[in-house]
N, C-alpha and C positions, 0 to 999 in steps of 0.2 A: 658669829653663828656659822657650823659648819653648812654644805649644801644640800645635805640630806635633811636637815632642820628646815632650810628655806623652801624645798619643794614639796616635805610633807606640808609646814603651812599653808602654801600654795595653791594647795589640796585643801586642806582640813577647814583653812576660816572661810570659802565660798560655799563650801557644803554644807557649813556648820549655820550659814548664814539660811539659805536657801531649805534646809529644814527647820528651818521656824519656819519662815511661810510658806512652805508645805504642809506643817501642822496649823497654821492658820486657815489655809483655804481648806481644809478636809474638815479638820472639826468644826470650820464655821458653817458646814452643811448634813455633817453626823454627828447625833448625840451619842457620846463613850457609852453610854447606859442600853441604848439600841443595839449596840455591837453584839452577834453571835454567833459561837462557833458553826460551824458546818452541817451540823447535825441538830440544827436548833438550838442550843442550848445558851442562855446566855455567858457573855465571859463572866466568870466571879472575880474579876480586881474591879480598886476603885478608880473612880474618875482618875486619879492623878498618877495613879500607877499608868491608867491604858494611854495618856498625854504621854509621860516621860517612855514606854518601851514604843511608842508610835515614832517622839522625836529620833529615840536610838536608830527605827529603823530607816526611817526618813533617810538621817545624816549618813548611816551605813553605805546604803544605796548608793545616795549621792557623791560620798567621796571615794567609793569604788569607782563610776563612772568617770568621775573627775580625774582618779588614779590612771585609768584605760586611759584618756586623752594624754593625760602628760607622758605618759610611760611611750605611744606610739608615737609624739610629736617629739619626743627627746631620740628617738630612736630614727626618726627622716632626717635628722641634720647629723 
């Protein structure tokens, strides 16, 4: 495996890990069906749609943040 392979992993399975339970502590205290936009209105997807684009953005988050660590600790040595 080349080393860009090893350090996107590096990245990707701690955040990948760590937005699941980020979507476990959030929805274990918000119901999807509560959720509403800005303006009142509720969201129209379904439960499994607002789970899966909450995990996407979860994991997003997280392995951008995760990216910003490795990126400035590869850059001090």
């Amino acid at each position: 495996m080349n080393s860009f392979a090893v350090r996107a992993l590096t990245v990707l399975w701690p955040a990948f890990l760590m937005a699941g339970v980020a979507e476990m502590l959030v929805f274990g205290l918000v119901d999807p069906s509560d959720l509403r936009w800005f303006g009142g209105e509720t969201i129209g997807l379904s439960r499994q749609a607002i789970y899966t684009l909450a995990f996407l953005i979860f994991w997003a988050l997280i392995s951008a943040a995760s990216a910003i660590t490795a990126w400035l600790s590869a850059a001090r040595n």
